[in-house]
C-alpha positions as CSV (number, residue, x, y, z in Angstrom):
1,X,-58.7,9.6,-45.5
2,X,-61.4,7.1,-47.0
3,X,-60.0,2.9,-46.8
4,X,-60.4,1.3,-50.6
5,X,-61.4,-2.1,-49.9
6,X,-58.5,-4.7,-50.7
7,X,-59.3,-7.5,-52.5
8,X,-60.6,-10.5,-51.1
9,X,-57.9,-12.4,-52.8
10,X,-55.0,-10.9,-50.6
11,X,-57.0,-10.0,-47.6
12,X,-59.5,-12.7,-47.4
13,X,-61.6,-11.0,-44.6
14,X,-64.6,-12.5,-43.8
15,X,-68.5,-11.4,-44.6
16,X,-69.0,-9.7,-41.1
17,X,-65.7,-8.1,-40.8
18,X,-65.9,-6.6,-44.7
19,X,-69.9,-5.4,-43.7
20,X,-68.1,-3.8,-40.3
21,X,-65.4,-1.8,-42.8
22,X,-68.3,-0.6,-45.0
23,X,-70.1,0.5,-42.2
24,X,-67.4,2.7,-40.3
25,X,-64.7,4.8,-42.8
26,X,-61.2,5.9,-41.8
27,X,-61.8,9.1,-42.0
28,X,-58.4,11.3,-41.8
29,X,-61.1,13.1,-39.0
30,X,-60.7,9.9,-37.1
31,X,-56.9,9.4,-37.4
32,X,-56.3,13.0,-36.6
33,X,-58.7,12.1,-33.4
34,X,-56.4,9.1,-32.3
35,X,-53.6,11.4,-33.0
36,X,-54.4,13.8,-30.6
37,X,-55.2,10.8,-28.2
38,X,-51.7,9.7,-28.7
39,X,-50.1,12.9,-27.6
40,X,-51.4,12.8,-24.0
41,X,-48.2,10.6,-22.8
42,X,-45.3,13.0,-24.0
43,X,-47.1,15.9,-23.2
44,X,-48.4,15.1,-19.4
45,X,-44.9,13.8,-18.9
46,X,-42.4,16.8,-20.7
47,X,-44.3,19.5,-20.0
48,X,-44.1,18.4,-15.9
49,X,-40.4,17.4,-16.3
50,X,-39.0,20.7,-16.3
51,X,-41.0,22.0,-13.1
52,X,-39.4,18.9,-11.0
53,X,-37.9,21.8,-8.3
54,X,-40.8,23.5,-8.1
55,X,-42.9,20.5,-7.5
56,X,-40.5,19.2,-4.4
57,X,-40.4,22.5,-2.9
58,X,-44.2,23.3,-2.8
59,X,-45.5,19.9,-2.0
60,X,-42.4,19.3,0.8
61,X,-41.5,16.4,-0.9
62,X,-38.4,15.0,-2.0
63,X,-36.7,14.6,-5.3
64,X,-37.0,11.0,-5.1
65,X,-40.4,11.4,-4.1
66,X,-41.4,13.6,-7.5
67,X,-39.1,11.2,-9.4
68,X,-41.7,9.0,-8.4
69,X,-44.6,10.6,-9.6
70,X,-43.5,9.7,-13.0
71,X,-43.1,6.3,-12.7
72,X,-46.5,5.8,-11.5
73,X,-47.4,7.3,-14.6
74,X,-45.6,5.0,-16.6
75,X,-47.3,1.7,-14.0
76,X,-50.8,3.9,-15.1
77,X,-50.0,4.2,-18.9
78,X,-49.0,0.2,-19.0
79,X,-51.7,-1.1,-17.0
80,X,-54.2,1.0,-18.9
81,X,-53.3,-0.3,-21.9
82,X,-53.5,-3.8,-20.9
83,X,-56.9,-3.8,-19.5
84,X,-58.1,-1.6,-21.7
85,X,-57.2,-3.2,-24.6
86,X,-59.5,-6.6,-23.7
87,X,-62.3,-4.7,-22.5
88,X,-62.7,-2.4,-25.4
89,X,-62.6,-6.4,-27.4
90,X,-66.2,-6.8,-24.8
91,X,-67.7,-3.7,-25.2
92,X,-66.9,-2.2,-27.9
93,X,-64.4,1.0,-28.8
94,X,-66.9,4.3,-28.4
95,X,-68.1,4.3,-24.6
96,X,-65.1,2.8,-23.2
97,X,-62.6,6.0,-25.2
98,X,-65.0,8.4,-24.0
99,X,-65.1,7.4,-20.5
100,X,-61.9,7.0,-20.4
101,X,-60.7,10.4,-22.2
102,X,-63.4,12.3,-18.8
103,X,-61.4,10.3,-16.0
104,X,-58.1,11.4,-17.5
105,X,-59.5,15.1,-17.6
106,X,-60.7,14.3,-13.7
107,X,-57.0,13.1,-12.5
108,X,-55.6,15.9,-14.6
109,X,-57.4,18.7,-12.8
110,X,-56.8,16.6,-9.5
111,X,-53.1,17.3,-10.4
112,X,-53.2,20.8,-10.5
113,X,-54.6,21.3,-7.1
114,X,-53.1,18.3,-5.5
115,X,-52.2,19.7,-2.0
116,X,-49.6,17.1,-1.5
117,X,-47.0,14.6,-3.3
118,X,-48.9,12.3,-2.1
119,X,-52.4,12.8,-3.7
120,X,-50.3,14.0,-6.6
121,X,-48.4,10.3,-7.0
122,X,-52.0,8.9,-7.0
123,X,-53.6,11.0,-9.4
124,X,-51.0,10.6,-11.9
125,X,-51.4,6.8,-11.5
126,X,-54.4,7.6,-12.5
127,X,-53.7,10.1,-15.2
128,X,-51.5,7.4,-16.7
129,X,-53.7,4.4,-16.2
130,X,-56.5,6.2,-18.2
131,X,-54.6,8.1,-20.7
132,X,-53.2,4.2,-21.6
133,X,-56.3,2.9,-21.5
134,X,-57.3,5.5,-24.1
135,X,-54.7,5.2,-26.3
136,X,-54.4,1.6,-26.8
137,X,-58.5,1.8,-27.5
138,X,-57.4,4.6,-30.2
139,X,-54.8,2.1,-31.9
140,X,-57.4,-0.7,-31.9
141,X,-60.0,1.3,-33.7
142,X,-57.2,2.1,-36.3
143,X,-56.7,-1.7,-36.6
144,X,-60.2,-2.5,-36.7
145,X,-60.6,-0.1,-40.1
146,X,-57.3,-0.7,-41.9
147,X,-55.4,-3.6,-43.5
148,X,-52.3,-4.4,-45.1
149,X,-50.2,-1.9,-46.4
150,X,-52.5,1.2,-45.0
151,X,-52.5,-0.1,-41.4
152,X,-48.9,0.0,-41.7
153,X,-49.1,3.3,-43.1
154,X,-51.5,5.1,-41.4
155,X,-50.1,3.7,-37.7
156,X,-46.7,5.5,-39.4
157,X,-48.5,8.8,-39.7
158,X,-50.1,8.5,-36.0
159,X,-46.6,8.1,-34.7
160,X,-44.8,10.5,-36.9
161,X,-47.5,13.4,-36.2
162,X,-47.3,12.0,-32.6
163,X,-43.9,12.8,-32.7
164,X,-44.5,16.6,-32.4
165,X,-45.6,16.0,-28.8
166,X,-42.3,15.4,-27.6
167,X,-40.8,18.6,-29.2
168,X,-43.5,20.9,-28.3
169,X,-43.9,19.6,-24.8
170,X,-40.2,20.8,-23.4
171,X,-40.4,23.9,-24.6
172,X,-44.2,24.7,-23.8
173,X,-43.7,23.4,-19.9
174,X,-41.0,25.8,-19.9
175,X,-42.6,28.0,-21.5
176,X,-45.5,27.8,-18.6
177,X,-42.8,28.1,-16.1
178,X,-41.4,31.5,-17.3
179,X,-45.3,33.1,-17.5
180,X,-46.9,31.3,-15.0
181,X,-47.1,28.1,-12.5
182,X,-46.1,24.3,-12.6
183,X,-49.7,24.0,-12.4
184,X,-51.0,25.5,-15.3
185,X,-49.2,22.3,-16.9
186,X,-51.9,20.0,-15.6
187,X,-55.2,22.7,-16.2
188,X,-53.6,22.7,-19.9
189,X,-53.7,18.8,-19.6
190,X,-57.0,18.5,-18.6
191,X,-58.5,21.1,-21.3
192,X,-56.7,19.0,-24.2
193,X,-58.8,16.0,-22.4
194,X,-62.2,18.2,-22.8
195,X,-61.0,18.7,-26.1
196,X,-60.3,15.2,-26.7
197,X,-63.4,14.3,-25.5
198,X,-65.2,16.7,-28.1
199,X,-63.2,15.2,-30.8
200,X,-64.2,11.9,-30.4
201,X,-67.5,12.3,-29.5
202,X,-67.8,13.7,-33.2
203,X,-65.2,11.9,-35.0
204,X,-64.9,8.1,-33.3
205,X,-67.4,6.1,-34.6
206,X,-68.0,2.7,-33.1
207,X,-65.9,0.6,-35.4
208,X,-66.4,-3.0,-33.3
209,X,-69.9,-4.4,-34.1
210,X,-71.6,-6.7,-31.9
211,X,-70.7,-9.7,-33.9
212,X,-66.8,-9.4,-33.0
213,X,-66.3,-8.7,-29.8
214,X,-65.2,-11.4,-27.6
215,X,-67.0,-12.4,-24.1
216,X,-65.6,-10.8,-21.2
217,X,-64.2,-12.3,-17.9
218,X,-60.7,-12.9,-16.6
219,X,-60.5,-16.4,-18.0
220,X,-61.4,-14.5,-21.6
221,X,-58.5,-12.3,-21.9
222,X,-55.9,-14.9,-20.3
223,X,-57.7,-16.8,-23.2
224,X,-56.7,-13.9,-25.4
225,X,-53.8,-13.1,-24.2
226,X,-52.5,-16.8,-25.0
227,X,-53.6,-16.6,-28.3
228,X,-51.3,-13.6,-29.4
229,X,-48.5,-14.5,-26.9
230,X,-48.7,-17.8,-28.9
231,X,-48.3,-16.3,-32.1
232,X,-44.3,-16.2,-32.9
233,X,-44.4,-13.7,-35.7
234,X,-46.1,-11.2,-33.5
235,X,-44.0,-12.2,-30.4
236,X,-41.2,-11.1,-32.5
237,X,-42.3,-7.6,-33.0
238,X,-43.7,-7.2,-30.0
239,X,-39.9,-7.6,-28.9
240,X,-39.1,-5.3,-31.8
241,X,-41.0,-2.8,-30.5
242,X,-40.4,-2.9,-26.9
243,X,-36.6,-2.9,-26.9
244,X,-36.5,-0.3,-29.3
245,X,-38.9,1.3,-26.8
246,X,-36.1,1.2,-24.1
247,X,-33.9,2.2,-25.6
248,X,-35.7,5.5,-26.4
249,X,-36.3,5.9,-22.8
250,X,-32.5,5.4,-21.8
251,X,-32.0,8.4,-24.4
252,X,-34.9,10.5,-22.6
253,X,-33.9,9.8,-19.1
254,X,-30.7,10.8,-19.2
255,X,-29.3,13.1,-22.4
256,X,-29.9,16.1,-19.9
257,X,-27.0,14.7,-17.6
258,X,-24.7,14.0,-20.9
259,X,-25.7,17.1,-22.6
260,X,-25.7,19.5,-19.4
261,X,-23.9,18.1,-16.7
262,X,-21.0,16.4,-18.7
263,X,-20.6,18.9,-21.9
264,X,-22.0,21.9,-20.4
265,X,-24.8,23.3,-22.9
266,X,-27.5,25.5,-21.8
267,X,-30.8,24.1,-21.0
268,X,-32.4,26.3,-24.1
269,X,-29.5,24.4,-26.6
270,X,-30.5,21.2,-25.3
271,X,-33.7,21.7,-25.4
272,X,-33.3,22.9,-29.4
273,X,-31.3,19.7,-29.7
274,X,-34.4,17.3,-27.7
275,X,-36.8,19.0,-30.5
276,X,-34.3,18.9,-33.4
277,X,-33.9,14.7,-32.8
278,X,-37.1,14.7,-32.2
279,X,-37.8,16.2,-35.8
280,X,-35.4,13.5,-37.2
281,X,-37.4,10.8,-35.6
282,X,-40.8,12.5,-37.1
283,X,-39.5,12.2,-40.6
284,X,-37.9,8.8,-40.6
285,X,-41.8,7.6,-39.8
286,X,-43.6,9.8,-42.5
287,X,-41.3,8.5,-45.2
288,X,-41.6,4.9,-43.6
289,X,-45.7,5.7,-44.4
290,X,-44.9,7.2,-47.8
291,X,-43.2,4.0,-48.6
292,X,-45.2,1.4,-47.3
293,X,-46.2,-1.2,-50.2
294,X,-43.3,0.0,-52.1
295,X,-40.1,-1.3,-49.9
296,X,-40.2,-4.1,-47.4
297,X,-41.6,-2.6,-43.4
298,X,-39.1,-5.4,-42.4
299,X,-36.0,-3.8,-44.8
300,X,-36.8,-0.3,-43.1
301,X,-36.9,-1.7,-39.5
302,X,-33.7,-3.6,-40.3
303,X,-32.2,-0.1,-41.2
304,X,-33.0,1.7,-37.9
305,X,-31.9,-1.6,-36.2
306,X,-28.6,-1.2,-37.6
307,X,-28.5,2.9,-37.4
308,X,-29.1,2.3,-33.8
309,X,-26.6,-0.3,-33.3
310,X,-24.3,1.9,-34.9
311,X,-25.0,5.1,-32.8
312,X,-25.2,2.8,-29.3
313,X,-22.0,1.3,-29.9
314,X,-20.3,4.7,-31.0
315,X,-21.6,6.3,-27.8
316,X,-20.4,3.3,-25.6
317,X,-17.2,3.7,-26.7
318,X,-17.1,7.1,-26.6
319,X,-18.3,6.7,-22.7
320,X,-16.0,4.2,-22.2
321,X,-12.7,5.9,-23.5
322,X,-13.0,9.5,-24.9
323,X,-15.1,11.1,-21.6
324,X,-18.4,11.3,-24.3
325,X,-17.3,13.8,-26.1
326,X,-20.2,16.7,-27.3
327,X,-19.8,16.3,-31.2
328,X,-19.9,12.4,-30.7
329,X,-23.2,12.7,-28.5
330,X,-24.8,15.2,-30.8
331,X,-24.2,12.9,-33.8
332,X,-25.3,9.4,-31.7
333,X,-28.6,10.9,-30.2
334,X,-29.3,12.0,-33.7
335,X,-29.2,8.8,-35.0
336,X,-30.5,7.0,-32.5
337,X,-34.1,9.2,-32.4
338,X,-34.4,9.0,-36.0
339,X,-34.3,5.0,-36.2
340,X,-36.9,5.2,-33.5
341,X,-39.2,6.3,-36.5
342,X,-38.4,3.3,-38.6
343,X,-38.5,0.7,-35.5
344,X,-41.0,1.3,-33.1
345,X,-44.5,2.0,-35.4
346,X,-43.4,-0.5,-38.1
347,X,-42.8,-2.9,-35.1
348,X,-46.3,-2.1,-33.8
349,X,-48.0,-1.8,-37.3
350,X,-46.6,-5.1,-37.8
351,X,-47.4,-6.9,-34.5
352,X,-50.8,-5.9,-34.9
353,X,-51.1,-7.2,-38.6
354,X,-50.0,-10.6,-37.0
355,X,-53.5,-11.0,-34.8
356,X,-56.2,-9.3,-36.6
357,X,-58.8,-11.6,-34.8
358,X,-57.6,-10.3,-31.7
359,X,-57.0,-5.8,-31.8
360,X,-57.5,-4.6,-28.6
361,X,-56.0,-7.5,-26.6
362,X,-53.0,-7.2,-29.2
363,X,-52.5,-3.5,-29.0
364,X,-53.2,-4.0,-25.3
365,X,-50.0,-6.5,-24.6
366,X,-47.9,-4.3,-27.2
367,X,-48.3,-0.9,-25.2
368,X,-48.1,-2.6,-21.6
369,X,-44.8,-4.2,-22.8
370,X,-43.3,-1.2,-24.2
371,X,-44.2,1.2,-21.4
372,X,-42.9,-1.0,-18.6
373,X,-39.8,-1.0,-21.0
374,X,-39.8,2.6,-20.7
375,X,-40.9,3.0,-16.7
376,X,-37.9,0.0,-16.2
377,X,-34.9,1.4,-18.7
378,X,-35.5,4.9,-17.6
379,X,-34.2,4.4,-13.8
380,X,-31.6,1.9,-14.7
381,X,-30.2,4.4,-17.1
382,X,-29.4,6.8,-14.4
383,X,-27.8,4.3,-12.2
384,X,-23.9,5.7,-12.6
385,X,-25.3,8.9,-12.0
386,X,-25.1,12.3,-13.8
387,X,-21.2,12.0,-15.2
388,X,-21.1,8.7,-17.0
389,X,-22.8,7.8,-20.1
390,X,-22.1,3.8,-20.0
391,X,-25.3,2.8,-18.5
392,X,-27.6,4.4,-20.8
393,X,-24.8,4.0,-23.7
394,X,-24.8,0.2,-22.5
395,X,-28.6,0.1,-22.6
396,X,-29.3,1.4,-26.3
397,X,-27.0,-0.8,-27.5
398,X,-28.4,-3.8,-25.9
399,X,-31.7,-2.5,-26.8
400,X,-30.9,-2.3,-30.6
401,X,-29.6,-5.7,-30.4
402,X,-32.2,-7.3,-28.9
403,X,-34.9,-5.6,-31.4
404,X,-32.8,-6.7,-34.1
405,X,-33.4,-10.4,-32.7
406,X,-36.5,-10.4,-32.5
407,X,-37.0,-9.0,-35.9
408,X,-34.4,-12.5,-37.3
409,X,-34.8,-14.2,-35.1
410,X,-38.6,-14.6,-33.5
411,X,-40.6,-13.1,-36.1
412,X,-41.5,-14.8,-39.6
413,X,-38.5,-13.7,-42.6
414,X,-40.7,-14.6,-45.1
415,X,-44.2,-12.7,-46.0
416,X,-47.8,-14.3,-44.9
417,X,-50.3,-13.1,-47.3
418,X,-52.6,-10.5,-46.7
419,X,-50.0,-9.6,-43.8
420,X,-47.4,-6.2,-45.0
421,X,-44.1,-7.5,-44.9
């Protein structure tokens, strides 16, 4: 995937960021590259899920205690992303991926022969904090390269390919647990980090010359960070984005109490069903990228906005007064996981568009405010415990709703040239 320059009329980039362009491509190489990079998250975290038992019994720890372990991954993934974000704006995007990418592999491997829950709580911190810092360095090279329409639509195919993570993930960590160990989970993790590695080494160019990058220091990326944080259009997708965000998460943290515990299917069927929304979610963003410059990215986020409104406030009633019925829960999670695909990487493509000057520290506050989304909705999701769906019913809808504000209400109606609308 080669990037036709846009013309200066509707982009009006400036001499040194045009020569920067020419100099490094967008190669479909280098998208497939941050696509893999992508996939760390789900797959350290849904491949795992499944061995929780295992985990408690052969590390003597609690099921609190491995709970934990998960949300220091999420603390990992968001500060990551945040510091990563600035520092790849200083350095540049190359060394600080590929460093990055080796220290995830290290925590990975110190995982899988972590002796206690202890040392396996910190090197997931780790995990996460690394695997965020690599990801949000990935985004920023994509938003370094593209422009316009095809940085909304290329962001859409990172996060609809992403999107087979989630469904492969399940099903391989159980998968792993039938032929083998819990651990083999994490040496698997830390070869796709080798692999990772190999892949940008070869395919990652430096796409940040020397004449961008900002000067470093703490008072630099406050500096930074007040410059996008000041910018209401891309405060308003940032909010798009990160309730939409929680919202997932209150689907992911609980739909195995509502499907199992509550309506009594199998752990195979719901896990056909996790992959099967997840598919739905996949598709909504690769035809969200096949229309990009042809209908509105704020029309097709309005449309999940509302699908999910729709599906939260079906399944809250349904909690509330029909025990959350199977067909109605089926139908909702549906619906819900496929306006995910119009919501969140339209959001994102969309926040980033708003503060071109400024990538990594964008991408950098957009991924730390989405995964402490997750890390917080996930927890309060479970809070009536495994045979109620009002919590997490209560949640997506609040999420939709607040996404839908910030679309109307915080970010900019009308168009800004040169900026996809």
């Amino acid at each position: 995937m080669h990037q036709a320059p846009l013309p200066t009329a509707v982009t009006g980039p400036t001499p040194p960021l045009a020569q920067a362009r020419r100099q490094a491509r967008l190669t479909a190489g280098l998208v497939a590259t941050v696509v893999f990079v992508t996939a760390i998250a789900p797959l350290a975290t849904d491949m795992y899920v499944p061995a929780f038992p295992q985990v408690a019994g052969d590390l003597s720890g609690t099921a609190t205690q491995v709970q934990l372990t998960l949300t220091t991954f999420f603390v990992g993934m968001a500060l990551g992303q945040l510091i990563g974000g600035p520092v790849s704006d200083q350095r540049g995007r190359r060394i600080p991926l590929l460093a990055a990418l080796l220290v995830m592999t290290a925590a990975s491997i110190g995982c899988a022969v972590a002796p206690t829950i202890g040392v396996m709580t910190a090197a997931r911190l780790v995990q996460g904090f690394a695997g965020g810092w690599a990801m949000v360095i990935g985004r920023a090279v994509i938003v370094d390269l593209a422009t316009g329409n095809q940085l909304v639509r290329v962001l859409n195919v990172v996060a609809a390919v992403g999107g087979i993570a989630p469904i492969v993930g399940p099903l391989l960590g159980g998968l792993i647990l039938q032929l083998s160990h819990w651990r083999v989970s994490f040496w698997l993790v830390a070869a796709l980090g080798l692999a990772m590695t190999l892949a940008a080494l070869l395919a990652v160019p430096e796409s940040l010359p020397r004449e961008r990058r900002h000067a470093g220091g703490l008072r630099n990326f406050v500096g930074a960070g007040r410059i996008v944080l000041a910018n209401r259009e891309y405060v308003g997708y940032l909010v798009v984005a990160g309730a939409a965000m929680g919202a997932l998460f209150a689907y992911v943290a609980t739909s195995a109490f509502v499907l199992q515990s509550m309506n009594g299917l199998s752990p195979l069927a719901y896990s056909i069903d996790f992959a099967v929304n997840a598919v739905g979610m996949t598709i909504a963003a690769l035809l969200a990228a096949r229309l990009a410059g042809r209908v509105s990215t704020r029309k097709l986020i309005l449309t999940g906005q509302i699908a999910a409104l729709v599906a939260g406030g079906a399944m809250l009633a349904g909690a509330l007064w029909l025990g959350t019925p199977l067909p109605l829960a089926l139908v909702c999670f549906f619906v819900l996981m496929t306006a995910q695909g119009l919501m969140i990487p339209n959001g994102g493509a969309l926040a980033s568009a708003a503060v071109p000057e400024h990538p990594g520290t964008g991408a950098a506050v957009q991924g730390f405010v989405q995964w402490v989304a997750a890390g917080t909705i996930a927890p309060l999701a479970g809070l009536g415990g495994e045979h109620t769906a009002v919590p997490m019913a209560t949640l997506i809808t609040a999420g939709a709703a607040v996404s839908m504000v910030g679309l109307l209400v915080l970010a900019k109606p009308e168009p800004t040239v040169g900026v996809p609308s």
